[in-house]
C-alpha positions in Angstrom: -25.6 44.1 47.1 -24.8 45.9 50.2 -21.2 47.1 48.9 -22.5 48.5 46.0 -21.6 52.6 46.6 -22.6 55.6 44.9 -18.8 56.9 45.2 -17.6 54.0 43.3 -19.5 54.4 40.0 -20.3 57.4 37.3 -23.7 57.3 35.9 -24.2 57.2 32.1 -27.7 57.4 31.3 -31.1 57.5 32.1 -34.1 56.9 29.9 -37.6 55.8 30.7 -39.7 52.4 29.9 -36.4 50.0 29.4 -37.8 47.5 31.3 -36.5 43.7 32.7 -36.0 42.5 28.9 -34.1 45.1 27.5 -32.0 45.3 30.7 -31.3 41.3 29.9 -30.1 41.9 26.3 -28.2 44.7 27.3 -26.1 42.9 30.3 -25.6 40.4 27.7 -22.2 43.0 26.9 -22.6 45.1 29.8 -21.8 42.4 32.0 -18.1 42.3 31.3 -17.7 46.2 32.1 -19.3 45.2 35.5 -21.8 47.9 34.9 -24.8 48.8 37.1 -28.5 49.3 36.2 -31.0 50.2 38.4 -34.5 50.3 37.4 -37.3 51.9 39.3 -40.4 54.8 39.3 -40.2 53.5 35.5 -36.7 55.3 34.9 -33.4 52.5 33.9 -30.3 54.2 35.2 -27.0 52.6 34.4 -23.6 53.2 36.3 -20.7 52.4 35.4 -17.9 51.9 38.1 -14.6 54.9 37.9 -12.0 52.5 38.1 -13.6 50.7 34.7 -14.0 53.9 33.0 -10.5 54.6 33.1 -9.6 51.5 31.4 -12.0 52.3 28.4 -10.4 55.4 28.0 -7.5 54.2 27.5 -8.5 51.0 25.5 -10.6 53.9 22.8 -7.2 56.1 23.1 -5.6 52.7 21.9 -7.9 51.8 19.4 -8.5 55.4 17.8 -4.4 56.0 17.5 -4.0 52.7 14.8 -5.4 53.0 11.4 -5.3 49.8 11.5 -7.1 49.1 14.4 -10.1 51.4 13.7 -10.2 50.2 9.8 -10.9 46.7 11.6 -12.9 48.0 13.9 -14.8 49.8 11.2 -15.6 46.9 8.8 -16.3 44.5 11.2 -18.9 46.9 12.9 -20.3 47.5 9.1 -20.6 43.9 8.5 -22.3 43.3 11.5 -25.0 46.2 11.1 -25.8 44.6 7.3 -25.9 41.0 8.7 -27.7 42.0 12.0 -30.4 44.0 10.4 -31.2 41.2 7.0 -31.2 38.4 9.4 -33.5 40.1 12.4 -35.9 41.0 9.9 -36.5 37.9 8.2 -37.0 36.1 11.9 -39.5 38.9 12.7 -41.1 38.8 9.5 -42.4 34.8 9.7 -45.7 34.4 11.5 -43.8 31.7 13.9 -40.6 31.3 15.7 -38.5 28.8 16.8 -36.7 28.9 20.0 -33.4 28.2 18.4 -34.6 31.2 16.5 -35.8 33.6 19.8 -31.5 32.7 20.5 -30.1 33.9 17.7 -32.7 37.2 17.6 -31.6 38.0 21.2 -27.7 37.7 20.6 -27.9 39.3 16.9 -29.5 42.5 19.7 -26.9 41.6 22.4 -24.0 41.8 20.1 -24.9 45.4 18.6 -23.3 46.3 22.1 -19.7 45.0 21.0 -19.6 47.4 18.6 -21.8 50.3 19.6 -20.0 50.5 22.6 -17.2 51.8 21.8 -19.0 54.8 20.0 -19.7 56.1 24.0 -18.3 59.1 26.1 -16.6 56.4 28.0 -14.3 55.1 25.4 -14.0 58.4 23.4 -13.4 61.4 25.2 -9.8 60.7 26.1 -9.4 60.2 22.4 -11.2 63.7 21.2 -8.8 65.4 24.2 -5.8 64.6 22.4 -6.9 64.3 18.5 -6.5 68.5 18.0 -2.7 67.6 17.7 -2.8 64.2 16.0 -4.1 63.9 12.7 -4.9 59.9 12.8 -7.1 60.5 16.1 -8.8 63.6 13.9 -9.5 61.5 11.0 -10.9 58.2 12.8 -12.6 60.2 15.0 -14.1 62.1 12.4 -15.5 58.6 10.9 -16.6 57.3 14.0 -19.6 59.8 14.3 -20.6 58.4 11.5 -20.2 55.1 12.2 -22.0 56.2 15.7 -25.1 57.4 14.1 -25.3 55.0 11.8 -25.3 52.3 14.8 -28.2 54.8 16.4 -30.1 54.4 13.7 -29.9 50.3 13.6 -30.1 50.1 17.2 -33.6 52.1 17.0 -34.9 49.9 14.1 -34.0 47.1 16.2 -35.3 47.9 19.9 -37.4 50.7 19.3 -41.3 51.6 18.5 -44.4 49.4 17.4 -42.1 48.6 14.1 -39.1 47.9 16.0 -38.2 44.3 15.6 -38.1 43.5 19.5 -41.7 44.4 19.8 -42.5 42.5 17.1 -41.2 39.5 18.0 -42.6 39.3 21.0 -46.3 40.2 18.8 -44.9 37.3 17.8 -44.8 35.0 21.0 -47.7 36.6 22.0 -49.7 34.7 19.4 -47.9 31.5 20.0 -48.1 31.1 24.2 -50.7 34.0 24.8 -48.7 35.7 26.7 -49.2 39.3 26.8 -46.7 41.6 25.3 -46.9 44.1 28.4 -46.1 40.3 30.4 -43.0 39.7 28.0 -41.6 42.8 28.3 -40.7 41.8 31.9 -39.3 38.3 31.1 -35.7 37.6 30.8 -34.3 35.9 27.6 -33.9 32.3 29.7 -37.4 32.7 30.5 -38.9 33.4 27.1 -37.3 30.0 26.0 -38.6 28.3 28.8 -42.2 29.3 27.3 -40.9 26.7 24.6 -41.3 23.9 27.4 -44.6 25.5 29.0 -43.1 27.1 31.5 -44.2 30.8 32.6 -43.5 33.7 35.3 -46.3 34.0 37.9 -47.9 37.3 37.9 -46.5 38.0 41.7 -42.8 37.4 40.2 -43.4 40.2 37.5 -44.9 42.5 39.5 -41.7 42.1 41.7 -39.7 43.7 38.5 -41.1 47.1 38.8 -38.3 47.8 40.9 -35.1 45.8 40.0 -30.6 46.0 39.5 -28.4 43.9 37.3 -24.8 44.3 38.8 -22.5 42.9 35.8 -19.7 41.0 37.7 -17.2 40.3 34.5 -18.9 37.1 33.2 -22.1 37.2 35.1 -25.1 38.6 36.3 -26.3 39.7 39.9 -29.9 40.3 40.0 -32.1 41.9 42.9 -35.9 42.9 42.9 -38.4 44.2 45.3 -37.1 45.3 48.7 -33.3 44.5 48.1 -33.5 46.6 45.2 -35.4 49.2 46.1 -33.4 49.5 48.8 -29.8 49.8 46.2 -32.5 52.5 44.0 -32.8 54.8 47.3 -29.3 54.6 48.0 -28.3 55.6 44.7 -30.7 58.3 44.5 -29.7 61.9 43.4 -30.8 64.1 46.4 -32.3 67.3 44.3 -32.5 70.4 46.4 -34.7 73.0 46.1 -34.7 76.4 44.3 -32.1 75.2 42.0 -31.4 78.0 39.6 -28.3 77.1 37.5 -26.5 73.9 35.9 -22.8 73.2 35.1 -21.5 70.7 32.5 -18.7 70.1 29.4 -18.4 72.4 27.2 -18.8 70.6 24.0 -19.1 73.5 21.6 -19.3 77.4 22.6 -20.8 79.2 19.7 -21.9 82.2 19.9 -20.5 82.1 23.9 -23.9 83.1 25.4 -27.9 82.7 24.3 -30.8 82.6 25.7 -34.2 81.6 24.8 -37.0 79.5 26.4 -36.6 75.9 27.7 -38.3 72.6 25.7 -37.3 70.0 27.6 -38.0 67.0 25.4 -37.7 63.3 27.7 -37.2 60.5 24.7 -37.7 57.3 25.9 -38.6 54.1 25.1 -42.1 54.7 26.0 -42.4 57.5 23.7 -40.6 56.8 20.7 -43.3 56.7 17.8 -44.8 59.9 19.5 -41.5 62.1 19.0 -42.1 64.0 16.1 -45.3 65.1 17.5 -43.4 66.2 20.3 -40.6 68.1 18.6 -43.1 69.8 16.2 -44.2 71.9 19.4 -40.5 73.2 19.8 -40.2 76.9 18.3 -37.3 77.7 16.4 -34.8 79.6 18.9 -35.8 77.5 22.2 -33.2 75.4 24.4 -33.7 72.0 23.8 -32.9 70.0 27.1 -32.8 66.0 26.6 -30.8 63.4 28.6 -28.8 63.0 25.0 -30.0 63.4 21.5 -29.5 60.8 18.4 -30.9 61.1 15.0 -34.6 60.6 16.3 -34.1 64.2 17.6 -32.3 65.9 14.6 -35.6 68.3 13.7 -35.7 69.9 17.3 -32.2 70.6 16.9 -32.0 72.1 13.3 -34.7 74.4 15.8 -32.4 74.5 19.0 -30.6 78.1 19.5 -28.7 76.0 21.7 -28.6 72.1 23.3 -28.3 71.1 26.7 -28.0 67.3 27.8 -27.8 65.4 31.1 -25.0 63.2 29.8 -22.6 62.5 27.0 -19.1 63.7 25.8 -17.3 65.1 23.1 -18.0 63.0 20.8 -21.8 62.4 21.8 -24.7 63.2 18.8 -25.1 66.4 20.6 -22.2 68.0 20.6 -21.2 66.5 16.9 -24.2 68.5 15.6 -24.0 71.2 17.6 -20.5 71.6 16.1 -22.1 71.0 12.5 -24.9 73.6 13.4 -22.4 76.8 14.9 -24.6 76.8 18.2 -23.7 76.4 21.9 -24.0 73.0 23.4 -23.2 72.1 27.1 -23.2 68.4 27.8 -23.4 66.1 31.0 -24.8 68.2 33.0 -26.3 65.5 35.1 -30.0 66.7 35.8 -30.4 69.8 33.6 -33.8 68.1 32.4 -35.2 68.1 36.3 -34.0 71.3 37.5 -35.6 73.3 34.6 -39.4 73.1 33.4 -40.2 74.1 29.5 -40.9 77.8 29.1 -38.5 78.7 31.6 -36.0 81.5 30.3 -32.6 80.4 30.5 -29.3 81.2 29.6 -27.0 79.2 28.2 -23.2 80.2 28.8 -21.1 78.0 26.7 -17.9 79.9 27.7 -18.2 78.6 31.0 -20.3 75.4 31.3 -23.1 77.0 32.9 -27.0 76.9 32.2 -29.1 79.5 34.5 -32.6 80.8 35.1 -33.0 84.3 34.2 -35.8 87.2 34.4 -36.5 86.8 30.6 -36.6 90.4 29.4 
């Protein structure tokens, strides 16, 4: 993986405690946008390379322009959520499993990817840029939020939490191989059927995952771990200076122009999910809520934001659709804004100009 450049890719986003099996199921669609994951210190950053994101753009531009298009695009996603979500849970809820069955679980999760995909910054941004002045773009747009947070919401039930169905599934082969959950969470999907013919991962192997990068190459996979990848992690490292002070990023809705208020920065990942709401419930009404990107999981802190800053997403991300449905400032993709500020700092948040400072709070 020694041609693999930071130049060459943009990142999207970066979340904690997605770990080997998640990364698997993900690549499953991934893959074929030859995107980048690198996983290590805990944190799954994915990339995706510049030359690729100009194709989406145009390919959402494409899609978003045809009623046609999008009402197929629409139904079909529909139809999968409805069939995705009956059929996962009645494999989850039977006290055994099949490994014909652990195949169809994994692509039902896979395939969520096909759709939800084209719901991202990456396929829609080019699309909000020009809908203002064309009234199909405005309308399918307008649906595709809510065809977006609908997908958030089935993508959580499916991946997500103690109740999600992934984790209960592998309850699930836990019981059957005695294999530890913690154990399977750093399988692949080949490997979990393999446990079907007695085969398992030696403990050196796994604890070679905590660092590791899947390089999608159009129909395959590339897979480093240990020193190889830590060695592609370091390289694609964001240097962070000191005495940072001050932010830029999109301007995805200006409200009021300026606010300021005190920072909550609030870090959902997947090893925090079912401990969110106590989280949020510590935000004060009128604070800047800072998160790598919000979804519906987040919607209480911000009915309390005063404004929302995020590390990534576009104009069509959950952020800046509420933020829009809210009338307060949101600034968007600002790369880091959760690392360079701490909570309680006093900030300002100038949605005129993309900007997010430190201030003397007064």
């Amino acid at each position: 993986m020694d041609e693999l450049q930071p130049n060459d890719y943009q990142r999207l986003f970066r979340v904690q405690g997605l770990r080997f099996l998640i990364t698997d199921i993900w690549m499953g669609y991934y893959k074929l946008k030859r995107t980048l994951v690198v996983f290590s210190e805990d944190h799954f950053t994915s990339y995706l390379p510049k030359k690729v994101i100009q194709e989406t753009l145009q390919e959402g531009l494409d899609l978003f322009l045809s009623k046609e298009l999008f009402s197929y695009f629409r139904r079909d996603f529909l139809d999968y959520m409805s069939h995705a979500e009956k059929r996962g849970k009645e494999i989850v809820d039977k006290r055994s499993v099949t490994v014909e069955e652990c195949r169809e679980f994994f692509n039902l999760l896979s395939d969520l990817f096909v759709y939800y995909t084209k719901t991202e910054l990456f396929y829609t941004d080019e699309a909000y840029h020009q809908s203002q002045d064309n009234e199909i773009l405005y309308n399918n747009l307008k649906e595709l939020g809510e065809l977006k947070n609908e997908g958030r919401e089935r993508l959580n039930k499916f991946f997500f939490g103690k109740e999600g169905y992934l984790n209960r599934i592998l309850i699930t082969l836990n019981h059957i191989f005695a294999v530890s959950v913690q154990e399977l969470w750093d399988y692949s999907r080949e490997e979990i059927y393999d446990l079907f013919d007695g085969k398992r991962i030696s403990a050196k192997r796994l604890q070679e995952r905590s660092c590791f990068v899947f390089q999608g190459t159009g129909n395959d996979v590339q897979i480093a771990v240990g020193v190889e990848a830590k060695d592609v992690a370091k390289r694609f490292e964001e240097e962070m200076k000191d005495n940072i002070s001050e932010v830029n990023g999109i301007i995805a809705h200006k409200g009021n122009g300026k606010v300021c208020g005190k920072a909550r920065i609030i870090k959902a990942g997947y090893d925090n999910y079912d401990q969110l709401q106590s989280i949020i419930s510590r935000m004060n009404k009128g604070d800047i809520l800072f998160s790598e990107t919000t979804s519906p999981d987040l919607l209480q802190a911000c009915h309390k934001a005063a404004a929302i800053v995020t590390d990534q997403g576009g104009m069509l991300s959950h952020a800046a659709i509420i933020s829009r449905e809210l009338g307060i400032p949101c600034i968007v993709g600002t790369m880091r804004g959760t690392a360079v500020f701490k909570d309680e700092d006093f900030v300002e948040v100038d949605a005129e100009n993309g900007i997010v400072r430190k201030v003397v709070e007064k």
